[in-house]
Structures are given as C-alpha cells and as structure tokens.
C-alpha positions in Angstrom: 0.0 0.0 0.0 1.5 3.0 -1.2 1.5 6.2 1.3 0.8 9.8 0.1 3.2 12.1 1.6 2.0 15.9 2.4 3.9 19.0 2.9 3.3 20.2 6.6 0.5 23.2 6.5 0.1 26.0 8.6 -2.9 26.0 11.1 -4.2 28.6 9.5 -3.9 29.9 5.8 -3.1 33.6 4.9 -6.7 33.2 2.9 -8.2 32.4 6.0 -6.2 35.1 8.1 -7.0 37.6 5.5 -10.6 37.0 5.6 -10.7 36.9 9.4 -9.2 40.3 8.9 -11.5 41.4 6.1 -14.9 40.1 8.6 -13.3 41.7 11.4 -13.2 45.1 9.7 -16.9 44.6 8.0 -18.2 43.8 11.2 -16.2 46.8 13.2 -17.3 49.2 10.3 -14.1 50.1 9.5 -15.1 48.7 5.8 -18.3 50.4 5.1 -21.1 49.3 3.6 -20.8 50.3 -0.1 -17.1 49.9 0.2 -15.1 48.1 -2.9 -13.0 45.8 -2.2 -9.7 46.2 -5.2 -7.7 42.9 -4.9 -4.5 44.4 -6.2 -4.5 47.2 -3.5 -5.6 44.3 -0.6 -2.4 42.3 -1.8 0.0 45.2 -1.6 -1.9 46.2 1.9 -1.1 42.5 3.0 1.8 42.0 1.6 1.0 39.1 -0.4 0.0 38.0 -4.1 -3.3 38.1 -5.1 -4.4 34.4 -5.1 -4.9 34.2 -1.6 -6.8 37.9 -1.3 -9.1 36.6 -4.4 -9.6 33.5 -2.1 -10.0 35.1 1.0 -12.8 37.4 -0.7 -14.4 34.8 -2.4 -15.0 32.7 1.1 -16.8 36.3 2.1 -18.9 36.4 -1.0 -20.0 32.8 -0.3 -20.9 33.7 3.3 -22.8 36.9 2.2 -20.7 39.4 3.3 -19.2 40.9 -0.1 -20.9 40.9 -3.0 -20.1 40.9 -6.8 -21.4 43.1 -9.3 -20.6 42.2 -12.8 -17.8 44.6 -14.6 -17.4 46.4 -11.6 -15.9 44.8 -9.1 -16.9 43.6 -5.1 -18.5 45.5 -2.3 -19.6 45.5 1.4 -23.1 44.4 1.2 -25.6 47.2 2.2 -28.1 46.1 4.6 -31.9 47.9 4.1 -34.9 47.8 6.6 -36.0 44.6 4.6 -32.9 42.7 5.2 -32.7 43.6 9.4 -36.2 42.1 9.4 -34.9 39.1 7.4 -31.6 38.6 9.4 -33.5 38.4 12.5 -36.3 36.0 10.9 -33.1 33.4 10.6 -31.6 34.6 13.6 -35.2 33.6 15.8 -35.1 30.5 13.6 -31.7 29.6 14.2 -31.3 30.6 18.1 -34.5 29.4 18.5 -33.3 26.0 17.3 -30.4 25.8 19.4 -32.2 27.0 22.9 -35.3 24.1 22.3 -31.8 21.6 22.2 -30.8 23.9 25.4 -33.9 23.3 27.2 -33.5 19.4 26.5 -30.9 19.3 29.0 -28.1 21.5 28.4 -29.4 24.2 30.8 -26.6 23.9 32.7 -24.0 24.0 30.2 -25.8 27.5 29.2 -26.6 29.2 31.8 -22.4 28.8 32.6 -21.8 29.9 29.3 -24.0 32.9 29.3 -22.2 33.6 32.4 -18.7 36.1 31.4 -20.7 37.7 28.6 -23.1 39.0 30.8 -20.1 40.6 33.4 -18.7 41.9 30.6 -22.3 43.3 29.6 -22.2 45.3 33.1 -18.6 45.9 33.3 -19.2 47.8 30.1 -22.7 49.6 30.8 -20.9 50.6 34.3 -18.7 52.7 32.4 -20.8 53.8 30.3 -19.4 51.9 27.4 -21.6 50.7 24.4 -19.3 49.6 21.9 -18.4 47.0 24.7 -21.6 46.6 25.6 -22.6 45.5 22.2 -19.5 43.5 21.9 -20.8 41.8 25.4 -24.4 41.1 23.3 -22.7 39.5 20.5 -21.0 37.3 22.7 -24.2 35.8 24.9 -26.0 35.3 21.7 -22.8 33.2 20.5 -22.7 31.7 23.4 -26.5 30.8 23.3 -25.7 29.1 20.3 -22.7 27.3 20.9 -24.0 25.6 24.3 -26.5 23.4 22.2 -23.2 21.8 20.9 -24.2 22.3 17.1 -22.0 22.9 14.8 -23.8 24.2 11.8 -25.8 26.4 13.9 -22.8 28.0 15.2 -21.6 28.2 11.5 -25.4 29.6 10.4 -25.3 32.1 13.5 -22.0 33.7 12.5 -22.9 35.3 9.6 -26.2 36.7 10.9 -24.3 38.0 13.7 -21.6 39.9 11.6 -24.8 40.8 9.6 -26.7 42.3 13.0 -23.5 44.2 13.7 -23.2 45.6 10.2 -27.3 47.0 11.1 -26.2 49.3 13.2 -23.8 51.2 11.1 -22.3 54.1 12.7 -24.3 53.6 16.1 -22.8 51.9 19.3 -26.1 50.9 20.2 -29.5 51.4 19.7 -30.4 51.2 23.3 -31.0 54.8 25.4 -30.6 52.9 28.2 -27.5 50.7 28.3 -28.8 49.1 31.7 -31.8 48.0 30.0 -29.5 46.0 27.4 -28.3 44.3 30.3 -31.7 43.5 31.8 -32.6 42.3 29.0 -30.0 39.3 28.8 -29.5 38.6 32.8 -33.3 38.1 31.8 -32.7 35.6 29.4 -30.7 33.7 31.0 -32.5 33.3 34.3 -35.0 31.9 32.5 -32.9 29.6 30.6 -31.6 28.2 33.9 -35.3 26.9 35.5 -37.9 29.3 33.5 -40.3 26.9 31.8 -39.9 26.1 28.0 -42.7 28.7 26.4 -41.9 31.7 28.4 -38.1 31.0 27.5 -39.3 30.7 24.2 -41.4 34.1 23.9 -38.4 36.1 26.3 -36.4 35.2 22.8 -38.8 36.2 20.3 -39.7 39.0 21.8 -36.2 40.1 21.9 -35.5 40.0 18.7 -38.6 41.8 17.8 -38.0 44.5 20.2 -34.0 44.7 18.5 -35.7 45.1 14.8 -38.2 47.6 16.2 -35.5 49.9 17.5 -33.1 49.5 14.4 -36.4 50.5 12.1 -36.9 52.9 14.3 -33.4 54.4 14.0 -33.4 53.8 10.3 -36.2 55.8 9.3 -35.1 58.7 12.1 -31.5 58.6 9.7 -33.7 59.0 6.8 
C-alpha cells in the first residue's frame, strides 16, 4: 500500500487570516457598507500575491458578506430595513433551534456559558461603554448558540451575527438605556436556567422583535 506524503501546513492559511481580517473590519465598520474591495491594492496592503486575497474574498462572498457586481468589481453588502427584518427571521429560527436543544438538557451547560458575557455586559454599561456593551451582546448570543453543541448552527449564526453588527452602522447601540440592554440578557438567562420552556421561548422572540423595532426605528429617524 503506497503512502501519500503531504507537505506540513500552517494552522491557519493567509486566505483564512486575511478573511478573518476582512470580517473583522466589516463587522467593526471600519469597511463600510458600499465599500469596494480592489484585490490588487488588498495584496500590496497585506503583503502578499493576489491568489490568496481573491480567495480570502471569495470565502466572504459565499458567506454573504461581499458581493459581486458584474464589470465592476466587489463590495460591502448594504443592509436595508428589509434585510434587518430578514436577518432576525433566521436569527429567531436559528437561536430558536439551538435554545429548544438547550432546554432538553443542556441548561446547565448555558446558563455557565451565558455567564462572562453577561459581566462583561455590566462591566461595560458601568462605564458607560456601548461599543463594549454591544461587543458583550454579540458574545451571549454566541454563546446561546454554541451551548447546544451544534455545529452548523454555530456556522449559520456567525454570519447573521456579523450581519446584525453591520445594522447598526455608525451607532454603538440602539439602546438609550445601556442598563436595559443588560436587563434584557440577565433576563434571558435566568430563565434559561429553571424558567419553563414557552416563556423562555417568547423572552427570545420578543427580543429580537423589540431589537428590529429599534433598528427600524433608527433607520427611518436617519432618513
């Protein structure tokens, strides 16, 4: 039996570093919506050759985050009111998927999860920070989704989470109230740990109708 030999690989590609840096700046806003993306100027700003930029950009194209417009090039997706409602309509579908395998017994597990997100959450609304405290949100609701030990609905959240990020454009928030972004989650979770299955359920749902509410709300003020 013959034996293929491979060449050792790193753990991580520069396509994949790249597009970690690439999502990391969509979802920080530090690449607009709008914003083309030229692959000869990433490679120079990289320092590498273009195959692994055209790669790295492709991989965000496939996960929705770029999109290509024939003879012209590829952009930051732009997000409208119809797409916030959209993203959280897969993101109640998806979280809502992975809490019913939380509430068949992985409580636990979650509510321990849920746990440094949400003292980060009030370390950050303590000092008055909402970038942080945002950052702090996006962590619970990964969290949420990770502790019912599925991996393609971590892999399904992701996106929608970069996507809710992207929603919110320049703002740090769209709460007034940063304690009442707190409240909210410390909520959630309580009643993840012994709160019975439908009011779990509707605490969820009405979260993320509440969050599209407010970002329609602040849409149509910026308009």
């Amino acid at each position: 039996m013959s034996v293929i030999e491979f060449e050792p690989v790193n753990r991580q590609s520069t396509a994949e570093m790249i597009a970690d840096r690439l999502r990391a700046a969509i979802v920080h806003g530090t690449l607009a919506p709008g914003t083309q993306l030229v692959e000869a100027d990433l490679a120079a700003q990289f320092d590498v050759s273009r195959g692994p930029v055209r790669e790295a950009m492709q991989r965000l194209v496939s996960e929705g985050l770029l999109h290509s417009v024939r003879h012209r090039g590829i952009f930051v997706i732009e997000l409208s009111l119809a797409d916030i409602v959209d993203i959280y309509r897969a993101r109640t579908a998806i979280e809502g998927g992975a809490l019913d395998l939380i509430l068949d017994g992985r409580r636990e597990i979650a509510y321990a999860a849920l746990e440094p997100s949400i003292e980060q959450m009030r370390a950050c609304a303590d000092r008055g920070d909402a970038t942080g405290v945002t950052d702090a949100d996006h962590a619970f609701h990964q969290a949420l989704v990770a502790s019912a030990d599925s991996p393609r609905l971590v892999r399904a959240a992701r996106t929608l989470l970069i996507e809710t990020r992207m929603c919110l454009g320049a703002l740090q928030t769209t709460y007034t109230d940063l304690d009442d972004q707190v409240r909210e989650h410390v909520a959630l979770r309580e009643a993840i740990a012994a709160g019975p299955p439908r009011d779990v359920r509707e605490l969820l749902v009405g979260h993320m109708r509440d969050a599209v509410q407010r970002l329609g709300d602040q849409l149509r003020d910026d308009g």
